[in-house]
DSSP file (Angstrom, degrees, kcal/mol; ACC not computed):
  #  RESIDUE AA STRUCTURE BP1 BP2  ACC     N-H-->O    O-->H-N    N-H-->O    O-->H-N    TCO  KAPPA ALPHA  PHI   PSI    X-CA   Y-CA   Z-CA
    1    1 A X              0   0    0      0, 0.0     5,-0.1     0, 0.0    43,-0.0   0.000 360.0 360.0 360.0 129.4   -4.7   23.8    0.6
    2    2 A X    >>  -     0   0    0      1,-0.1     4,-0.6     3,-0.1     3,-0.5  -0.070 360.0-125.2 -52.7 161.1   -2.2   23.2    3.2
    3    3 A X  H >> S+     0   0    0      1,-0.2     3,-2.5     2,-0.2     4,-1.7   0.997 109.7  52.8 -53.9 -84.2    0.6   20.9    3.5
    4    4 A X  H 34 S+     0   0    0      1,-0.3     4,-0.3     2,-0.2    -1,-0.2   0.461 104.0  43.4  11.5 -61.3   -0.9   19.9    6.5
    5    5 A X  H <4 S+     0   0    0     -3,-0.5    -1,-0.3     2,-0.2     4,-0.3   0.114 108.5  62.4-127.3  12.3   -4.3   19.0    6.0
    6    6 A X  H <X S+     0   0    0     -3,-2.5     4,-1.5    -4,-0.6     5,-0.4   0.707 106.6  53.8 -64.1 -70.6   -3.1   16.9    2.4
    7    7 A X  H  X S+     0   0    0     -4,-1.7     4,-1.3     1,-0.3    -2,-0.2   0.733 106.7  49.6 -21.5 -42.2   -1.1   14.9    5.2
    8    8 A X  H  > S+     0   0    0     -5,-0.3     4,-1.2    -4,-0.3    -1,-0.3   0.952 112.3  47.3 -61.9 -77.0   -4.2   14.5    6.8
    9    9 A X  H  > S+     0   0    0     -4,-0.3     4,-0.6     1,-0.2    -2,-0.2   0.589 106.3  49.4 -27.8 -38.0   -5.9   13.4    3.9
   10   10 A X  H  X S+     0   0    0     -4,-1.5     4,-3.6     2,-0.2     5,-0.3   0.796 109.5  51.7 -93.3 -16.6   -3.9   11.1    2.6
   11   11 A X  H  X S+     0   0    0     -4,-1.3     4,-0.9    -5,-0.4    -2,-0.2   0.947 114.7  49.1 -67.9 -32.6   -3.3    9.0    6.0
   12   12 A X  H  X S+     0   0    0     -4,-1.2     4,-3.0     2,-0.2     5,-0.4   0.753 111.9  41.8 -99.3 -44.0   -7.0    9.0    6.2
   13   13 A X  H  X S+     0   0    0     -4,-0.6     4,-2.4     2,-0.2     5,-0.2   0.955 119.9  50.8 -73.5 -27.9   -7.5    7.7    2.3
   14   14 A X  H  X S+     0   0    0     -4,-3.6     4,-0.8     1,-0.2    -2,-0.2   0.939 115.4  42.5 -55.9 -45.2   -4.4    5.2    3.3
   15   15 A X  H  X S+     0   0    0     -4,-0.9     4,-1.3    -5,-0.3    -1,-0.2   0.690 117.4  41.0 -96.4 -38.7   -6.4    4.1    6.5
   16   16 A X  H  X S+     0   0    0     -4,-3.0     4,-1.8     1,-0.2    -2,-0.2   0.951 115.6  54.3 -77.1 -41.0  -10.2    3.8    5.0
   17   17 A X  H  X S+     0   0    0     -4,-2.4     4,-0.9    -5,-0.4    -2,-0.2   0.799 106.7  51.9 -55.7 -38.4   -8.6    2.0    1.8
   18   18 A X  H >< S+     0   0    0     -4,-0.8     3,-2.9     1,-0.3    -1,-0.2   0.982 113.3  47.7 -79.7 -44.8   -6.8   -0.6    4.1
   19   19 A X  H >< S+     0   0    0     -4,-1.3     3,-1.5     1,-0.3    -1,-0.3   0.831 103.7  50.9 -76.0 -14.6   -9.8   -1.2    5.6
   20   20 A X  H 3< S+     0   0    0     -4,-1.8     4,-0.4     1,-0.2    -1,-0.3   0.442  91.6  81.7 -88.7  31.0  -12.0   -1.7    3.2
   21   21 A X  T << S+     0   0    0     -3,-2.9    -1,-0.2    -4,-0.9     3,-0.2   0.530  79.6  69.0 -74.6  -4.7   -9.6   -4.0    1.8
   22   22 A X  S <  S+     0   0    0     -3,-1.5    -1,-0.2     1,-0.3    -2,-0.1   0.453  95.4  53.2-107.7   3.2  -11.0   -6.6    4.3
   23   23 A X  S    S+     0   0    0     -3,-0.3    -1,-0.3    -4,-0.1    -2,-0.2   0.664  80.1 117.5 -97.4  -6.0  -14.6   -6.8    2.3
   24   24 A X        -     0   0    0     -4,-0.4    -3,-0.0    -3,-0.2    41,-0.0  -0.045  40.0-179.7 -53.1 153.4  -12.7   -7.6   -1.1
   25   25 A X        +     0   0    0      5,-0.0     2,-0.4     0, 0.0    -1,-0.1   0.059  38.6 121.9-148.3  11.6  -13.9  -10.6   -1.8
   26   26 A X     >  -     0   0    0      1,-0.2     4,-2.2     2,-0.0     5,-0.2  -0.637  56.7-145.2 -90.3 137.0  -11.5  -10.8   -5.3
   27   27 A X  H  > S+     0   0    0     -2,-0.4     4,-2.3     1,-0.2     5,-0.3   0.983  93.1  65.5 -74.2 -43.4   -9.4  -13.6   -5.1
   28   28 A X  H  > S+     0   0    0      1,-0.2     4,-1.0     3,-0.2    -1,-0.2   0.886 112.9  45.2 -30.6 -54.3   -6.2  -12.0   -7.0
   29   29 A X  H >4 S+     0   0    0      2,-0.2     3,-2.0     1,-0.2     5,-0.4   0.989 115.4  35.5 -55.3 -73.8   -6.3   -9.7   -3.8
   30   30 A X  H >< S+     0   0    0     -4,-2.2     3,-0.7     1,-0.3    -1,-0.2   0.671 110.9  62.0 -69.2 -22.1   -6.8  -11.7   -0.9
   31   31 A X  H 3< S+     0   0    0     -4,-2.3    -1,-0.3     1,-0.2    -2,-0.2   0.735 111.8  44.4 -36.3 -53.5   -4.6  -14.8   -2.3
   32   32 A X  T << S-     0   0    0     -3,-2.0    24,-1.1    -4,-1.0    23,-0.3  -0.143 105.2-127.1-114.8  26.8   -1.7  -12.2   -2.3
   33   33 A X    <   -     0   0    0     -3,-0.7    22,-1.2    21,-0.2    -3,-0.1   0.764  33.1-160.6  34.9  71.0   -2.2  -10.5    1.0
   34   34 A X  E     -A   54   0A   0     -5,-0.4     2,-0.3    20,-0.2    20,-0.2  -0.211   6.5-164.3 -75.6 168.0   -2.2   -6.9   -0.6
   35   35 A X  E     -A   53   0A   0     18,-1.1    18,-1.9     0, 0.0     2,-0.9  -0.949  25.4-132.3-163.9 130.4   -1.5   -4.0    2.1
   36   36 A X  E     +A   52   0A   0     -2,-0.3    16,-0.2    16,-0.2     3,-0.1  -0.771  29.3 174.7-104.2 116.1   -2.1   -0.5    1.6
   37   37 A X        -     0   0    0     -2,-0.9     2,-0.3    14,-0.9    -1,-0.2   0.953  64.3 -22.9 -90.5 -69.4    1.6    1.0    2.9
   38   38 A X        -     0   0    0     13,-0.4    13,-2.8     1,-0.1    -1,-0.3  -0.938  52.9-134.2-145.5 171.8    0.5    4.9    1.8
   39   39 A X        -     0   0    0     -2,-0.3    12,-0.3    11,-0.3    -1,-0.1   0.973   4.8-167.1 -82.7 -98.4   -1.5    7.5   -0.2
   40   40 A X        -     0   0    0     10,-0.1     9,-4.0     1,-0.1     2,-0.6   0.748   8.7-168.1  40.6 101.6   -1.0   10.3   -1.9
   41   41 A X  B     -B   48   0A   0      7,-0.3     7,-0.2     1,-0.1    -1,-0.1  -0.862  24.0-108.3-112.7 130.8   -3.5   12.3   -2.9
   42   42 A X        -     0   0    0      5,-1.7    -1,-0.1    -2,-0.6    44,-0.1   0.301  30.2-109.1 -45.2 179.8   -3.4   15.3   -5.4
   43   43 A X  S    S+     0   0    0      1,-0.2    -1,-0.1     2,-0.1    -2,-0.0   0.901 123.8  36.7 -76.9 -42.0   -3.7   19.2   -4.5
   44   44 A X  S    S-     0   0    0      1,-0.1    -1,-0.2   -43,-0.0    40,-0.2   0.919 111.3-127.6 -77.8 -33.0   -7.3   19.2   -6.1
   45   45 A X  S    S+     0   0    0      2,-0.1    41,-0.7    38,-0.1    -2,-0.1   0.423  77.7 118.5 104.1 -14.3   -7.8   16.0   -4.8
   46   46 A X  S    S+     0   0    0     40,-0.2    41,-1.9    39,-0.1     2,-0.3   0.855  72.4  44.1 -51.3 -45.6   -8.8   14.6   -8.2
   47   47 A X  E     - c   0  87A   0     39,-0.2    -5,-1.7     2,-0.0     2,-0.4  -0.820  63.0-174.2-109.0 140.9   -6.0   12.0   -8.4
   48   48 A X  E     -Bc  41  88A   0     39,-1.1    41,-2.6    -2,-0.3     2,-0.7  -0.914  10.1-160.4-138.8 116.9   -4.8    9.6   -5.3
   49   49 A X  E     - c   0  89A   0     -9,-4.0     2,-0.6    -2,-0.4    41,-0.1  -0.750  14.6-168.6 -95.6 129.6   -1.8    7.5   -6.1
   50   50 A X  E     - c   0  90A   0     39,-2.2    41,-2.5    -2,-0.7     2,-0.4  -0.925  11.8-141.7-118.6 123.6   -2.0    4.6   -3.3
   51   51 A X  E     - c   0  91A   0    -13,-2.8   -14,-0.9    -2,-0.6   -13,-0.4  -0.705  16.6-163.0 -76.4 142.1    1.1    2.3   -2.9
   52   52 A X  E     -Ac  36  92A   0     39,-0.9    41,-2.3    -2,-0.4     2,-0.3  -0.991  13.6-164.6-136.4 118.8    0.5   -1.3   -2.3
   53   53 A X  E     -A   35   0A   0    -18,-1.9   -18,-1.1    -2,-0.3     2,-0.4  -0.842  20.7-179.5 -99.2 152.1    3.0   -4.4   -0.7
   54   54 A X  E     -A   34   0A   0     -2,-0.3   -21,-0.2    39,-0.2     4,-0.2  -0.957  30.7-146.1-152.1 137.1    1.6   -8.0   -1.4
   55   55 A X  S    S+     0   0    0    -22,-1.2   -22,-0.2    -2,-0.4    -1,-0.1   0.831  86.3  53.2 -49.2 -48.8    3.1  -11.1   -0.4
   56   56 A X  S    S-     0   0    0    -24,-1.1     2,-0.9   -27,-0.2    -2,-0.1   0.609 115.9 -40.4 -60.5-148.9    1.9  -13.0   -3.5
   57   57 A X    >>  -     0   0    0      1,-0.2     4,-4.3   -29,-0.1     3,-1.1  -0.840  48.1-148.7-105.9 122.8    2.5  -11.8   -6.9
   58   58 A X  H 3> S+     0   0    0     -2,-0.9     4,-2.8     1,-0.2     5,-0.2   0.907  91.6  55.2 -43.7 -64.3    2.2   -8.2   -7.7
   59   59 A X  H 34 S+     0   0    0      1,-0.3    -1,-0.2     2,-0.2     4,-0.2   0.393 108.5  45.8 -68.2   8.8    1.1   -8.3  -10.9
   60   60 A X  H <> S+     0   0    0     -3,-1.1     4,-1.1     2,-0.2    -1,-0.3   0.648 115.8  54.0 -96.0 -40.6   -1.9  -10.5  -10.3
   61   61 A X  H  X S+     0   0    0     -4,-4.3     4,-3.9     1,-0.2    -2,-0.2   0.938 109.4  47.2 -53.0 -38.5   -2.5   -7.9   -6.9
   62   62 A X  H  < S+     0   0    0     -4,-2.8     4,-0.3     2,-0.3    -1,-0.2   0.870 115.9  40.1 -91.6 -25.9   -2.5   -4.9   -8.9
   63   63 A X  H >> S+     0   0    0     -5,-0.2     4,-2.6    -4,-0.2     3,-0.7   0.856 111.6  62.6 -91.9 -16.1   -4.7   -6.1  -11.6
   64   64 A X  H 3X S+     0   0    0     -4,-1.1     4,-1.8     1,-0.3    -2,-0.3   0.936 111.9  32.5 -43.8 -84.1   -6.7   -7.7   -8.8
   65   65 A X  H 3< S+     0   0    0     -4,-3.9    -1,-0.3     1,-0.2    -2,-0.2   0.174 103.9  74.8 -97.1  45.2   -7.6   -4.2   -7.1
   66   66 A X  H X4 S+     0   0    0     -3,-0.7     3,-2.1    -4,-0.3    -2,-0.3   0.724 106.5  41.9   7.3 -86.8   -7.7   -2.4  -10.9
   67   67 A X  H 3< S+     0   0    0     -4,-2.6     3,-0.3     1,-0.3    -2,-0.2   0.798 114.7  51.3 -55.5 -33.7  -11.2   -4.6  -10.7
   68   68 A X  T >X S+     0   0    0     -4,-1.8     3,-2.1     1,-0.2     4,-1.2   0.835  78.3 106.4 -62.2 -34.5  -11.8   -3.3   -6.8
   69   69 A X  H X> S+     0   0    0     -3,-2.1     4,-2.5     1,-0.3     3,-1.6   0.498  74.1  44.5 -40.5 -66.5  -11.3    0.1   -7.9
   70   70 A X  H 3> S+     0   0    0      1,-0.3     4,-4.3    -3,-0.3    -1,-0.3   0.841 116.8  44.1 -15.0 -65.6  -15.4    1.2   -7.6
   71   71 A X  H <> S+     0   0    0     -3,-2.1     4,-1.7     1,-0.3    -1,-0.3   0.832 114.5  47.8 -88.7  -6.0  -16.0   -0.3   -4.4
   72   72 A X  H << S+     0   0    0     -3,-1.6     4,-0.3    -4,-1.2    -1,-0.3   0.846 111.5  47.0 -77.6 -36.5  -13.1    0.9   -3.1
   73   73 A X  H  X S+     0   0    0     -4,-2.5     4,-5.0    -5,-0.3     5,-0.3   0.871 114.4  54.7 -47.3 -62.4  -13.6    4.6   -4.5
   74   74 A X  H  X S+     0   0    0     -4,-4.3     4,-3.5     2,-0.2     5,-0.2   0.948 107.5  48.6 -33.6 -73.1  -17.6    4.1   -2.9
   75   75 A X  H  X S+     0   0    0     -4,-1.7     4,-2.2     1,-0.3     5,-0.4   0.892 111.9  51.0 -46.9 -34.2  -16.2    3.2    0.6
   76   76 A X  H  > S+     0   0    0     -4,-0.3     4,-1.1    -5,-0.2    -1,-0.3   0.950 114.7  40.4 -77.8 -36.8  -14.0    6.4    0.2
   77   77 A X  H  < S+     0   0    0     -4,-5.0    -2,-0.2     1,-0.2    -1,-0.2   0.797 119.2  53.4 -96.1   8.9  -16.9    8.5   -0.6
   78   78 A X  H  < S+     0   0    0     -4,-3.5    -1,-0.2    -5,-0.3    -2,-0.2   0.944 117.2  24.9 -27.8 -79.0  -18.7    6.8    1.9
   79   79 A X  H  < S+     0   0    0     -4,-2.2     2,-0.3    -5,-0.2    -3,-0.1   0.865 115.8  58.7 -98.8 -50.9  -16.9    6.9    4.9
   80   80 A X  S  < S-     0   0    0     -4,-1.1     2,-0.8    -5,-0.4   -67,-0.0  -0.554  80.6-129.2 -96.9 159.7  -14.6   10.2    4.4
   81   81 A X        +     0   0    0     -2,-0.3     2,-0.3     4,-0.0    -4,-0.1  -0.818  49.5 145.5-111.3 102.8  -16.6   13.6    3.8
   82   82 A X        -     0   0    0     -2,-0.8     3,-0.1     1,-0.2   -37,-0.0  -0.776  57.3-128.2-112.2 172.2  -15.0   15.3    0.5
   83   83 A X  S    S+     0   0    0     -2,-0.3     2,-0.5     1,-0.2    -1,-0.2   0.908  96.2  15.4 -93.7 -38.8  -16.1   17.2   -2.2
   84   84 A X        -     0   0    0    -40,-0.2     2,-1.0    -3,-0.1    -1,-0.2  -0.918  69.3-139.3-107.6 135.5  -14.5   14.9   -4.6
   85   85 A X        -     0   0    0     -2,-0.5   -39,-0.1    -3,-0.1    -8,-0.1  -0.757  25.3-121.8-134.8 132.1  -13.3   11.8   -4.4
   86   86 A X        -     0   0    0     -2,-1.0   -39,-0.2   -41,-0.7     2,-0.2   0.187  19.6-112.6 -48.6 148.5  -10.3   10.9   -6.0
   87   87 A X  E     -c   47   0A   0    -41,-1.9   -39,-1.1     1,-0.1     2,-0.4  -0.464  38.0-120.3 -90.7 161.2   -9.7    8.2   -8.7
   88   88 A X  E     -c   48   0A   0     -2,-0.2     2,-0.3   -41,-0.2   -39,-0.2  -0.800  25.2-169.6-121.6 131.3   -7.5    5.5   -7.2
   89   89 A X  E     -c   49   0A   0    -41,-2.6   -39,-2.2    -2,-0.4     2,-0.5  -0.922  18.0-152.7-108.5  99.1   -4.2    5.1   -9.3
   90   90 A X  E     +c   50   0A   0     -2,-0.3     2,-0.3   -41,-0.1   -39,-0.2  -0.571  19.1 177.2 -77.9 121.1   -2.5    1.5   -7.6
   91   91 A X  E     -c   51   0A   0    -41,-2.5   -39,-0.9    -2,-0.5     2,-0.4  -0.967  35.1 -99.9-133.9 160.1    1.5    1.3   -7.8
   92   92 A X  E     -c   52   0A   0     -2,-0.3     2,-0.3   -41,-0.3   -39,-0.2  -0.400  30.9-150.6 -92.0  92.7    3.8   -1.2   -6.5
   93   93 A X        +     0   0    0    -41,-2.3   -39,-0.2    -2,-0.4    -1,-0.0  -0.712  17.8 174.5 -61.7 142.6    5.6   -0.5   -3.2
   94   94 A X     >  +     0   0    0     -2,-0.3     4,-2.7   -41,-0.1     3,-0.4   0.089  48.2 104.2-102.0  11.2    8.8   -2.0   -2.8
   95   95 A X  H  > S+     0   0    0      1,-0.2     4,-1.5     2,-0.2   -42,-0.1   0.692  82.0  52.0 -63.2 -19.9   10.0   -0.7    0.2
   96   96 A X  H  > S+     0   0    0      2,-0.2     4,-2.4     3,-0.2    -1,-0.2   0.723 107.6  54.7 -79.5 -25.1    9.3   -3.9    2.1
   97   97 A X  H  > S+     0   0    0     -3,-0.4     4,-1.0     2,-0.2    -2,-0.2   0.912 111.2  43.3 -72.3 -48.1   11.1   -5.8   -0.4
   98   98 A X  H  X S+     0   0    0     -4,-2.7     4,-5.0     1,-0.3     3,-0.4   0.909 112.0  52.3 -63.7 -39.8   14.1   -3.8   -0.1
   99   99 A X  H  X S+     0   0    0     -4,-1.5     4,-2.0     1,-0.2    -1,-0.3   0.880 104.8  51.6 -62.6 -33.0   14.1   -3.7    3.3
  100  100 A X  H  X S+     0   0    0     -4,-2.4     4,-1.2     2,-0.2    -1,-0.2   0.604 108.9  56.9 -69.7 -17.9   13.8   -7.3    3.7
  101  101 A X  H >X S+     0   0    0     -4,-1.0     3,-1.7    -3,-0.4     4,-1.4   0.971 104.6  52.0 -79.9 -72.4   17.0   -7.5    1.3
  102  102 A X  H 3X S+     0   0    0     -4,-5.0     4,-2.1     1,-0.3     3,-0.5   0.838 104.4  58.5 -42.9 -50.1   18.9   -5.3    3.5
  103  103 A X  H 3< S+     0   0    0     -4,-2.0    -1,-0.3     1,-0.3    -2,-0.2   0.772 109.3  37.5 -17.9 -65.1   18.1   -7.4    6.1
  104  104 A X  H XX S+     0   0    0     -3,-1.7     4,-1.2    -4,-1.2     3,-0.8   0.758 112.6  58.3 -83.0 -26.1   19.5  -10.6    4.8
  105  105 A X  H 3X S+     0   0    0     -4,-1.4     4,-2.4    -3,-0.5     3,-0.4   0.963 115.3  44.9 -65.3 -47.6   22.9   -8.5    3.1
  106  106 A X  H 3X S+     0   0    0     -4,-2.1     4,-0.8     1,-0.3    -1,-0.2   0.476 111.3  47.0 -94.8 -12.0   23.3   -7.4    7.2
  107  107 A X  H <> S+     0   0    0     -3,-0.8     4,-0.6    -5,-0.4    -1,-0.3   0.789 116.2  49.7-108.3  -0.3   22.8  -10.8    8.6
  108  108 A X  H >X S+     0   0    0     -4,-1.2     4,-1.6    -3,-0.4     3,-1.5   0.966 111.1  47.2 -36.9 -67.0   25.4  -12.0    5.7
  109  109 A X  H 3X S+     0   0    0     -4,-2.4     4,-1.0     1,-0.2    -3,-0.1   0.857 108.6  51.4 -57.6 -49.9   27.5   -9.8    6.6
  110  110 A X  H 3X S+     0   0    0     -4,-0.8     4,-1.1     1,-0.2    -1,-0.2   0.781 111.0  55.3 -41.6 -41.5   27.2  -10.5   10.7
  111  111 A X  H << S+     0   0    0     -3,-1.5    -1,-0.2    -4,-0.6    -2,-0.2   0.868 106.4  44.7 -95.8 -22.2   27.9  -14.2    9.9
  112  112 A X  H  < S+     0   0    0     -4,-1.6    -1,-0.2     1,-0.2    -2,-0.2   0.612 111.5  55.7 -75.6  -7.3   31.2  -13.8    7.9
  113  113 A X  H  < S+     0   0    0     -4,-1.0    -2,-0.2    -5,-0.2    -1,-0.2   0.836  81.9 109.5 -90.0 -28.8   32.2  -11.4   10.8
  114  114 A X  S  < S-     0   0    0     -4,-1.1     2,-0.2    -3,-0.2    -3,-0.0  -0.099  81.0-111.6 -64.6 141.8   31.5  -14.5   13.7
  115  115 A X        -     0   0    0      1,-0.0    -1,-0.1     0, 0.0    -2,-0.1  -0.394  39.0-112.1 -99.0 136.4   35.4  -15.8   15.4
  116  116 A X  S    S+     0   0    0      1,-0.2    -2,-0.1    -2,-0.2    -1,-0.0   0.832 116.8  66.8 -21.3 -65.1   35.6  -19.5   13.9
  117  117 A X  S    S+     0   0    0      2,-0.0    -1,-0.2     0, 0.0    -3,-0.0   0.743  86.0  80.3 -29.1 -72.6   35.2  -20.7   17.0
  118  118 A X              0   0    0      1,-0.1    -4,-0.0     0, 0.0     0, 0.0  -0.263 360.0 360.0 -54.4 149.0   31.8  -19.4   17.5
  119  119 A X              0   0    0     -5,-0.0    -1,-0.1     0, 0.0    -3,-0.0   0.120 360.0 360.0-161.6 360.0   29.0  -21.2   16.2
């Protein structure tokens, strides 16, 4: 299978997944404002590792859509037309976290750089 039309695939498992995240009706989830950042789905298609940020506490999101997994695998073999559809592996993005870290190291940095004077 191309390179290409995995890409394809996964934005598409990233993009039905986020939306059915807004029928979860599990409180662990919606309490901790989970967000599905990307996908990855294997070459057979068997396996999709989906990255997740949440607002709340992770490890109460991830066990949180651990229970979703079913209706969130249904809606995928709903809505997108495979021949298989992939078991959902959930892991922890932290890319928001980090970024948000840089953030505050760079506006540190910006206020130790500021003329006395300035305020």
């Amino acid at each position: 299978m191309g390179k290409y039309r995995r890409g394809r695939i996964n934005d598409a498992v990233r993009e039905e997944l986020a939306i059915a995240l807004g029928g979860v009706r599990e409180p662990k989830v919606t309490n901790n404002f989970v967000s599905i950042t990307r996908a990855e789905v294997a070459p057979d298609l068997k396996y999709a590792t989906v990255y997740f940020s949440a607002i709340g506490d992770f490890d109460e999101a991830a066990e949180g859509l651990k229970k979703c997994t079913g209706m969130l695998r249904h809606h995928l073999a709903v809505t997108l037309n495979l021949r298989v559809t992939p078991e959902l592996h959930f892991v922890k993005d932290g890319s928001i976290e980090h970024g948000a870290r840089i953030a505050r190291i760079l506006e540190e940095i910006k206020k130790d750089e500021r003329p006395e004077g300035d305020n």
